[in-house]
SETORMI-521150 format. One record per residue (C-alpha): y, z, x; residue in one letter; chain; residue number from 0. Coordinates in steps of 0.1 Angstrom, whole numbers, padded with zeros to 4 digits. Layout:
REM SETORMI-521150
    py    pz    px residu chaine num
     Y     Z     X      a      A NUM
...
END
This chain:
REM SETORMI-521150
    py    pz    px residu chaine num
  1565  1476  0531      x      A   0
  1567  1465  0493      x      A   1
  1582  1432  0507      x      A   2
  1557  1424  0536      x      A   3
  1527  1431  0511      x      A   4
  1548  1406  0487      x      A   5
  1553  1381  0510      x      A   6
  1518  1386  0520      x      A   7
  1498  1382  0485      x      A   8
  1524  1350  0482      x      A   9
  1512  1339  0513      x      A  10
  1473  1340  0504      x      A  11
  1480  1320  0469      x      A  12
  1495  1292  0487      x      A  13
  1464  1293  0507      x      A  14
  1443  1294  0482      x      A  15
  1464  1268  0460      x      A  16
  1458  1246  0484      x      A  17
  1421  1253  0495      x      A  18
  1413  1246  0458      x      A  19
  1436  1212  0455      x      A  20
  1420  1200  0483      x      A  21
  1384  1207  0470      x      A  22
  1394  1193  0435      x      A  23
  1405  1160  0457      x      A  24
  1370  1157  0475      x      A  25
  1348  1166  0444      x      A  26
  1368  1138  0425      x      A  27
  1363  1112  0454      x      A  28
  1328  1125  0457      x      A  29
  1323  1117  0420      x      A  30
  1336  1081  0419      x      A  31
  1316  1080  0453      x      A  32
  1283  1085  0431      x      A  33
  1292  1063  0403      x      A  34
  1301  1034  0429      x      A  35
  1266  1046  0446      x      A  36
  1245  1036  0412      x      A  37
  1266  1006  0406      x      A  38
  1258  0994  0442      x      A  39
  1219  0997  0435      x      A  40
  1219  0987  0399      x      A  41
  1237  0953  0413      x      A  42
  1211  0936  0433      x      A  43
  1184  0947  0408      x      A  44
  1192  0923  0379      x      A  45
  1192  0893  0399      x      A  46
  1158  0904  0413      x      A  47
  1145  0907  0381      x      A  48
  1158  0873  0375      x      A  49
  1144  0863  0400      x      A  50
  1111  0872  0391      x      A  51
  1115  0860  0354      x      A  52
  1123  0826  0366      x      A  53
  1092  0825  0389      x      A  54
  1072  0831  0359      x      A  55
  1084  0806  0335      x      A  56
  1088  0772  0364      x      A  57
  1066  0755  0386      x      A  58
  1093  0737  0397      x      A  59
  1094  0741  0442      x      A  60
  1131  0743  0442      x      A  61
  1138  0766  0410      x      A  62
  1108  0792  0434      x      A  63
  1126  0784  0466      x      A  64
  1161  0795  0449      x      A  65
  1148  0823  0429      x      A  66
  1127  0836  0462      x      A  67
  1161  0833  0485      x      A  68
  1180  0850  0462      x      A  69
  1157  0882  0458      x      A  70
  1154  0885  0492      x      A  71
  1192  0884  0498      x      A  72
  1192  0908  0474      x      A  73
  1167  0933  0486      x      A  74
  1181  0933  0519      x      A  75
  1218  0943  0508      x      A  76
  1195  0970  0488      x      A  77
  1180  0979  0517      x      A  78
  1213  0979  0538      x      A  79
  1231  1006  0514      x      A  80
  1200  1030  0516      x      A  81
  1202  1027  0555      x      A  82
  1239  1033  0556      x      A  83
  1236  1066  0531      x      A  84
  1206  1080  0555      x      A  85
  1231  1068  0585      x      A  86
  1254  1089  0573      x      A  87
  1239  1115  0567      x      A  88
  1220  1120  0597      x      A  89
  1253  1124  0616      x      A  90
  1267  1143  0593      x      A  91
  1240  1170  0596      x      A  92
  1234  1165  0637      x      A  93
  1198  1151  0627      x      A  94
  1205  1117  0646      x      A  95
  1189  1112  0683      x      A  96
  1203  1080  0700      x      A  97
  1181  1059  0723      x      A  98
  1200  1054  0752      x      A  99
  1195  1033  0782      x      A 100
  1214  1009  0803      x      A 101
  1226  0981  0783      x      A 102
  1252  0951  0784      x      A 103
  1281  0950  0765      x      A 104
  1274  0911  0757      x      A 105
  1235  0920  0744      x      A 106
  1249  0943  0721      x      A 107
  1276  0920  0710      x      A 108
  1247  0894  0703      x      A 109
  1230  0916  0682      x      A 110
  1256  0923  0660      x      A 111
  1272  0891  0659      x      A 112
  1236  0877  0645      x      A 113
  1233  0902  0619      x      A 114
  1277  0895  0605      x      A 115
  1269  0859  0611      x      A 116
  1256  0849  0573      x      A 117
  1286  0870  0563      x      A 118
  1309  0848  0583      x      A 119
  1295  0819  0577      x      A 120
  1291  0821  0539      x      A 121
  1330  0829  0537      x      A 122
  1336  0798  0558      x      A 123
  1357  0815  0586      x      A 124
  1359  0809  0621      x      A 125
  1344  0838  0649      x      A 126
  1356  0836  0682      x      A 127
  1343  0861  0712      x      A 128
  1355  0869  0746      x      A 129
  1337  0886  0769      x      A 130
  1347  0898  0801      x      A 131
  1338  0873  0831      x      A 132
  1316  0903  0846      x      A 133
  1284  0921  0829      x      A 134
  1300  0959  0815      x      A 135
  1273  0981  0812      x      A 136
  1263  1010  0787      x      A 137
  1253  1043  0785      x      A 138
  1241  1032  0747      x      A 139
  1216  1025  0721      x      A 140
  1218  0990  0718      x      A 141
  1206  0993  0678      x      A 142
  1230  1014  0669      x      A 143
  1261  1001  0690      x      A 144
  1251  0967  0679      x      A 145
  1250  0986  0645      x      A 146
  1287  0995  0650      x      A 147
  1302  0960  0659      x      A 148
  1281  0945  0630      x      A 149
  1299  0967  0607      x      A 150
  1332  0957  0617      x      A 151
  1327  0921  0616      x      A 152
  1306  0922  0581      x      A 153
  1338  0942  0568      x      A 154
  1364  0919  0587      x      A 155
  1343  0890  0570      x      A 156
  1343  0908  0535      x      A 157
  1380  0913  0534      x      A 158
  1391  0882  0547      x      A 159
  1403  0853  0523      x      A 160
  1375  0826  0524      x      A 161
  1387  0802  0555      x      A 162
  1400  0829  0578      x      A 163
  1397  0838  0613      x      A 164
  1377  0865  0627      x      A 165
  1383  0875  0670      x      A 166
  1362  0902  0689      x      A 167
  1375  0903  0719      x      A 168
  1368  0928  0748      x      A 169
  1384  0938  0781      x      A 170
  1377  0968  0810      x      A 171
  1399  0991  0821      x      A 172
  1389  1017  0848      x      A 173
  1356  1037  0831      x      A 174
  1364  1022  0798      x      A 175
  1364  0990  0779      x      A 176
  1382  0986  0746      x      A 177
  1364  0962  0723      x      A 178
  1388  0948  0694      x      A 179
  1378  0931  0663      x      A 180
  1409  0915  0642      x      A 181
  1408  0892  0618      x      A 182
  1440  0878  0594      x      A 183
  1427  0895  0563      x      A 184
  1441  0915  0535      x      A 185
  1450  0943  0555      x      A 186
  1456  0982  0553      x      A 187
  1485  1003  0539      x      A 188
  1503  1019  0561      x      A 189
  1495  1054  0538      x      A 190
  1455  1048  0544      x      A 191
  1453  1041  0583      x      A 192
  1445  1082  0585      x      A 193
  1424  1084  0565      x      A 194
  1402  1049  0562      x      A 195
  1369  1065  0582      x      A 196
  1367  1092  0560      x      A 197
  1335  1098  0538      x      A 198
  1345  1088  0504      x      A 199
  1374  1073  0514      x      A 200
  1385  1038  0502      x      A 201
  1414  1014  0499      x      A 202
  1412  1004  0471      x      A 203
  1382  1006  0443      x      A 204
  1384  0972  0426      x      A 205
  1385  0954  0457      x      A 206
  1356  0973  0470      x      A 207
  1343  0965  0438      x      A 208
  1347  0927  0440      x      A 209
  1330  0925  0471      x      A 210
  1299  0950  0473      x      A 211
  1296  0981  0491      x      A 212
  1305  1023  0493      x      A 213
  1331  1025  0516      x      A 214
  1311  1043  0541      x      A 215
  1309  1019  0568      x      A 216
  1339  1026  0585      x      A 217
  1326  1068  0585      x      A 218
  1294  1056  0598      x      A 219
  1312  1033  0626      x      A 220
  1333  1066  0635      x      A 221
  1305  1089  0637      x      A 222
  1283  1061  0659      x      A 223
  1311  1058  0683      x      A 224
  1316  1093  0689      x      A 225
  1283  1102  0698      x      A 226
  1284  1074  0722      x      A 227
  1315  1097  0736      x      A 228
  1338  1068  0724      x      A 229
  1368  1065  0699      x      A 230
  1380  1039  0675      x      A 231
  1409  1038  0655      x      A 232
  1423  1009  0631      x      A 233
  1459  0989  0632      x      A 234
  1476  0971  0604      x      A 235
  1512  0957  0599      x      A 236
  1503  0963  0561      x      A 237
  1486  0946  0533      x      A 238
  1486  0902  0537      x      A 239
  1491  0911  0574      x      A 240
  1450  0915  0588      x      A 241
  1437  0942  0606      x      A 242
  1425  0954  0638      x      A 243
  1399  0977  0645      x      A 244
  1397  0986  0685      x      A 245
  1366  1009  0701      x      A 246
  1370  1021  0733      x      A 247
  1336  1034  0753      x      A 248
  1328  1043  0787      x      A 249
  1314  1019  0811      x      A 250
  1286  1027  0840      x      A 251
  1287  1010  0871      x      A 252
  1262  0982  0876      x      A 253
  1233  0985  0898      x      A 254
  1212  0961  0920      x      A 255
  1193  0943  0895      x      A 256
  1153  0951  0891      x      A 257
  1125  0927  0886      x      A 258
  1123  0928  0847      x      A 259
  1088  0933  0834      x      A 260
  1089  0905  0811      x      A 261
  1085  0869  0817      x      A 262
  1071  0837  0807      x      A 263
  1051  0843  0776      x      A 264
  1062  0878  0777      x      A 265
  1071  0874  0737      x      A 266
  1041  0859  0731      x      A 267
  1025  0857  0697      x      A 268
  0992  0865  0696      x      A 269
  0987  0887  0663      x      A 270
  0966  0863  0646      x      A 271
  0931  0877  0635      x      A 272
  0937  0915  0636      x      A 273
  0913  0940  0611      x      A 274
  0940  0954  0590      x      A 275
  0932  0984  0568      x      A 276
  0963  0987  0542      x      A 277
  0965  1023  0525      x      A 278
  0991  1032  0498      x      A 279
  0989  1045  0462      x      A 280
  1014  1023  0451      x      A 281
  0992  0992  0439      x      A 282
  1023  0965  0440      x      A 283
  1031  0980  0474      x      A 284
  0994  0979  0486      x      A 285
  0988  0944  0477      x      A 286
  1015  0923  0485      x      A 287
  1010  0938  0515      x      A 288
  0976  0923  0520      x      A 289
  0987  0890  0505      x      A 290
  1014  0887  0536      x      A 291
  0991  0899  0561      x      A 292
  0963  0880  0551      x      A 293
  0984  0847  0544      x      A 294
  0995  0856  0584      x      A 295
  0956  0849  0590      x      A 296
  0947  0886  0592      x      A 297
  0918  0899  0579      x      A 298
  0930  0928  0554      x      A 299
  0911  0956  0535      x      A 300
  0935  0977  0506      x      A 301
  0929  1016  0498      x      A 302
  0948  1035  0471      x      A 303
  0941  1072  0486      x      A 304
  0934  1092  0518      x      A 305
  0899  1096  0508      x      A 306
  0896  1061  0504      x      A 307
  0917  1053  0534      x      A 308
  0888  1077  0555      x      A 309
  0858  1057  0538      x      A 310
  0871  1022  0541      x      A 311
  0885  1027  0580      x      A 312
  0849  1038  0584      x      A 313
  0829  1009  0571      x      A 314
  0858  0983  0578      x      A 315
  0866  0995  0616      x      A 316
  0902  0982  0614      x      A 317
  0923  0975  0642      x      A 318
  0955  0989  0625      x      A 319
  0960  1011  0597      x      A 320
  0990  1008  0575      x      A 321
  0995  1045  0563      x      A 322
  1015  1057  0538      x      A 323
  1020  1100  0542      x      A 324
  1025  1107  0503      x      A 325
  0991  1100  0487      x      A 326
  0970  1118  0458      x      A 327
  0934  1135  0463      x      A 328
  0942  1133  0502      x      A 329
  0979  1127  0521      x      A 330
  0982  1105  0546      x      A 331
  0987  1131  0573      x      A 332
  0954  1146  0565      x      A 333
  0939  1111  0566      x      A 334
  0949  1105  0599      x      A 335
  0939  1140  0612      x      A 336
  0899  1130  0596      x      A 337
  0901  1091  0610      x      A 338
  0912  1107  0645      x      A 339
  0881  1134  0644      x      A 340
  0851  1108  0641      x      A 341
  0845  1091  0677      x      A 342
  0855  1056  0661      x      A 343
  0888  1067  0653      x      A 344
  0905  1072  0686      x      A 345
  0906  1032  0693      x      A 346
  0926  1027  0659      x      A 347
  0961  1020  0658      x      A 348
  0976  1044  0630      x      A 349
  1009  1036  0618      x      A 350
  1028  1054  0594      x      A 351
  1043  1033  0566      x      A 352
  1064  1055  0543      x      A 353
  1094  1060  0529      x      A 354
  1102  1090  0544      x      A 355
  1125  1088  0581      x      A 356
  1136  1121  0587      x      A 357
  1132  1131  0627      x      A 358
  1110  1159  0603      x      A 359
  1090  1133  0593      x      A 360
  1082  1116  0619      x      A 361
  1074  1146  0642      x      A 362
  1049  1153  0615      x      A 363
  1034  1118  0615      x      A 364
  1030  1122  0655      x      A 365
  1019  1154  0649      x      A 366
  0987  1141  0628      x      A 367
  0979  1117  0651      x      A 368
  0999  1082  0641      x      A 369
  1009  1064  0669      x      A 370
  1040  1050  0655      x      A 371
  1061  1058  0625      x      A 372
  1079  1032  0606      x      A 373
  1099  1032  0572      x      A 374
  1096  1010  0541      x      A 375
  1103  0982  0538      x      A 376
  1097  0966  0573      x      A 377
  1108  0936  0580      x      A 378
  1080  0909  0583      x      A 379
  1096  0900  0622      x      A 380
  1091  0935  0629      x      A 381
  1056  0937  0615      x      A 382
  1050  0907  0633      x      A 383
  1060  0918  0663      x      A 384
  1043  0953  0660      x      A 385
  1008  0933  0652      x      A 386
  1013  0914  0683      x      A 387
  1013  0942  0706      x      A 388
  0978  0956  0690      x      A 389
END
């Protein structure tokens, strides 16, 4: 009895020894996780401020043109790492909803390959695709599938030697097709394969360091996949030897195809002259905001609260209002709710411009009567297109 309780109590320390190594191993790649995380969005800052400085002291058109290029680049890797933390952490809480409908493998491919392609090209390497001769179609959200293969080519282009090749090829088998991206790159060791699409995880940190990013890509790839009911999984002969990175997804069988709703002029751009009513406390937000829309040929009215927003969609009658939700002396919600109560405000498109893009969130915004709910910052295509459909 003495012995079985022994063996027993040994048992539960072993256990416990090793519960508690393996916690000490995630909080220690958590906390070089966060460090990397503030080195990441410290980064792009100082050449924005740069930026800005040099706009200040020069007239000069090309010094501008350089210094403007160069923030933007900036903002938008900013912009990329914030959307790849909330990624990830949508999935890892069950908070993400996919959009799905029936799309084409190639569309998807399209998409992604556009958004790697200033990656690519910068690096100077070559991107070849094939496609299967006959349309495979998806049970997918284009965005975020598109999202997936961008991810692996951006990081195929990242750890590639300047001059390399890049291949995404793709062929069907049965109800699946397996989608491959390799490239002749710097490879994986043989010890990290398991473990490369775990959160936290990363080859190795000066590399990642050298060229930008959290190492979270390849987690948010893995969760994307999966809730498209797919798998992926990553091959390498070693480091020097390249890498290959294969999804496999299930296919739908086409259909007969329908008469599609667009057509000639379909895309049309016809957002010139809208009444624009742009509300947000934050004054540098507020009024480059105006200065875009009105140097779009918009007519454009600024308010710094809900109370003002409520006054000035009164007298102004805007087509579209730009809300933001977080606001002093009145939110943005509450705005909405008063604009949609007088009989003028019913015709006015609200749109929620904010900062917060929780599936919370935006079930609130809907709730107080926006029509659409978009976070900051929005692209100036997207808000181009949004003012079009007005």
């Amino acid at each position: 009895m003495v012995l079985v309780q022994l063996a027993h109590i040994t048992s539960v320390a072993i256990e416990n020894a090793r519960l508690n190594s393996a916690l000490r191993e995630q909080d220690r790649r958590k906390d070089e996780f966060l460090a990397l995380l503030a080195h990441e969005l410290r980064n792009p800052l100082a050449p924005i401020r740069n930026g800005l400085e040099a706009l200040r002291l020069s007239d000069d058109p090309a010094i501008q043109e350089h210094s403007q290029a160069v923030m933007d680049r900036q903002l938008g890797h900013m912009v990329r790492l914030i959307d790849d933390l909330l990624d990830v952490s949508r999935i890892s809480r069950n908070k993400m909803e996919l959009r799905r409908a029936r799309v084409v493998l190639a569309d998807v491919v399209n998409n992604a390959v556009e958004t790697a392609r200033p990656f690519i090209d910068a690096a100077r390497h070559s991107l070849e695709v094939t496609l299967p001769p006959r349309p495979v179609i998806l049970d997918a959200d284009l965005t975020r599938l598109a999202q997936v293969f961008s991810n692996l080519l951006t990081n195929s282009a990242k750890y590639t030697p300047p001059g390399g090749h890049i291949r995404l090829s793709a062929e069907r088998s049965g109800g699946e097709v397996r989608v491959v991206v390799r490239d002749d790159g710097i490879g994986i060791p043989q010890a990290a394969l398991t473990s490369i699409f775990d959160m936290f995880s990363q080859i190795d940190r000066s590399i990642e360091r050298s060229n930008g990013g959290l190492g979270i890509g390849l987690a948010l790839v893995k969760g994307l996949v999966e809730m498209h009911g797919g798998t992926v999984t990553c091959d390498s002969a070693g480091p020097g030897t390249g890498s290959a990175f294969t999804v496999t997804l299930p296919v739908l069988e086409p259909r007969a195809p329908s008469a599609s709703p667009g057509g000639p002029g379909g895309d049309r751009d016809s957002s010139s002259g809208r009444r624009v009513l742009v509300v947000d406390d934050n004054e540098d937000s507020a009024l480059t905001m105006a200065m875009m829309l009105r140097l779009l040929g918009h007519k454009v009215e600024v308010a710094h609260d809900g109370l003002a927003a409520v006054a000035g969609a009164e007298s102004f009658r805007p087509d579209i209002i730009l809300m933001d939700m977080g606001m002093p002396r009145l939110n943005g919600y509450d705005a909405t709710r008063q604009i949609r109560q007088q009989p003028w405000g019913a015709a006015i498109r609200i749109i929620a411009l904010t900062g917060w893009g929780q599936e919370s969130d935006r079930a609130r915004s809907k709730e107080a009567g926006c029509d659409l709910h978009m976070v900051k910052p929005v692209p100036l295509a997207e808000l181009k297109k949004l003012l079009a459909t007005v």
